[in-house]
N, C-alpha and C positions, 0 to 999 in steps of 0.2 A: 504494500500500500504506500501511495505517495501524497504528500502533502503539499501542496504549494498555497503560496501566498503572500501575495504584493499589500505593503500597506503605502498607501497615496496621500497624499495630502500637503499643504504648505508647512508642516512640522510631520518631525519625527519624534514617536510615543516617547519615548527617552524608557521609565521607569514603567509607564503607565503600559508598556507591553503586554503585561500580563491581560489585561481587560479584551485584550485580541487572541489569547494563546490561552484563557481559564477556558474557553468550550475543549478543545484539543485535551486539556491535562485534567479534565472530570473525565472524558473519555475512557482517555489509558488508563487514566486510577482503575476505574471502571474494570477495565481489559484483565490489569495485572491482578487486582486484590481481590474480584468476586468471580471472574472470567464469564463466560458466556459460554451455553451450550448450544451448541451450533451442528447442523447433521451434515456431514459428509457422503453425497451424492456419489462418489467413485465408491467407496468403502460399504455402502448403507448404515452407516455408524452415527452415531451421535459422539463428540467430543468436547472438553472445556477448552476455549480458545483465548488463549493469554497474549497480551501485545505491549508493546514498547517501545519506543520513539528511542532508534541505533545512532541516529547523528542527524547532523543537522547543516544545512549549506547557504548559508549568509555573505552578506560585505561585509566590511570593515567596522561602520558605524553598528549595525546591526548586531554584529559580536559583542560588542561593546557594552550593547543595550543588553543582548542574554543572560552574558557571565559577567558584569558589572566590570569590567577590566577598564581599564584608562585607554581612548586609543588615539588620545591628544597630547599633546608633547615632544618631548624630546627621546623617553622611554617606553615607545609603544611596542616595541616587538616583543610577541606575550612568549617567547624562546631568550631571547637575550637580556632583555627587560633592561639594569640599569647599564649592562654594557651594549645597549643596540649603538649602531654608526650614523651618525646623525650631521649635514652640515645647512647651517644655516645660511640662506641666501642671501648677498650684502642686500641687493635695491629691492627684492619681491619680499621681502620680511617674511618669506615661505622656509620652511624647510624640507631636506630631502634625505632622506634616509639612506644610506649605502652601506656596504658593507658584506653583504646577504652571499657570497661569491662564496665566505668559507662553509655554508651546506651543499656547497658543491661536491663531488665525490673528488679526493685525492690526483694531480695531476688534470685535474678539468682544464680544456684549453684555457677556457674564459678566465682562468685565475690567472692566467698570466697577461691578459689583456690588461693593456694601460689607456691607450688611446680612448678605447671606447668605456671607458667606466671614469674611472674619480685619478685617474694619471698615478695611479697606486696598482701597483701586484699584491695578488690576496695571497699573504700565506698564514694567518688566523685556520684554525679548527673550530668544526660547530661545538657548541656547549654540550655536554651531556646531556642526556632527557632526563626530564627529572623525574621522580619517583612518585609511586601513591601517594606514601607516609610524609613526601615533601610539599607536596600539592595538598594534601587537606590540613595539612601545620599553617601555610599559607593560607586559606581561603575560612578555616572554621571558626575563625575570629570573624567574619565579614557579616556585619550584620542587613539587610536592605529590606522598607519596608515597601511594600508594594500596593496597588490599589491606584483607582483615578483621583491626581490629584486635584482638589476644586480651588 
């Protein structure tokens, strides 16, 4: 089963996400905790049929909004976080992120590209992935209250 879904509008929900995403997640509650018996037409069986939302395929801003992550800044790469490569542009007061060359696989031509990148050869390794037990040390302090806000 596939889910799609555009929200529109001159704002984005920020927090207020959820108000678009609580029918989908009564759903699944639904699916996982009481399942649904449902009859299986090839088998002639009846079965409980349990479901769960495996991932999930957003932009940038949209990330942002799910897993409450920063994706403004100077330290947005939710992998490198405060070592992501970052340079600030003098006259567009933009910034541009570089760097990303070391998740390349070892001896990657593009690593040694100068011209066409940031006039630097990459030779940085990616960071470790991080762990379960590092990942929820991180995040189970995060409190977010959710709801529309008025």
């Amino acid at each position: 089963m596939t889910l799609s879904m555009m929200i529109s509008g001159p704002r984005q929900p920020r927090n207020d996400i959820d108000v678009y995403l609580s029918p989908m997640i009564e759903d699944l509650r639904l699916l996982w905790n009481d399942c649904i018996e449902v009859f299986d037409a090839y088998e002639k069986v009846n079965f409980n049929l349990r479901a769960l939302l495996f991932c999930t395929i957003n932009n940038f801003p949209a990330y942002g909004n799910l897993s409450g992550y920063s994706v403004k800044g100077y330290h947005v790469c939710p992998i490198c976080e405060e070592n992501t490569s970052y340079h600030q542009l003098k006259y567009g007061k933009k910034t541009r992120y570089i760097g990303h060359r070391k998740f390349l696989k070892c001896h990657h031509p593009y690593q040694r590209l100068k011209k066409a990148f940031n006039s630097c050869q990459e030779d940085r390794t990616a960071p470790p992935p991080l762990t379960g037990d590092k990942v929820y040390n991180r995040v189970s302090h995060v409190e977010v209250t959710y709801g529309k806000i008025v």
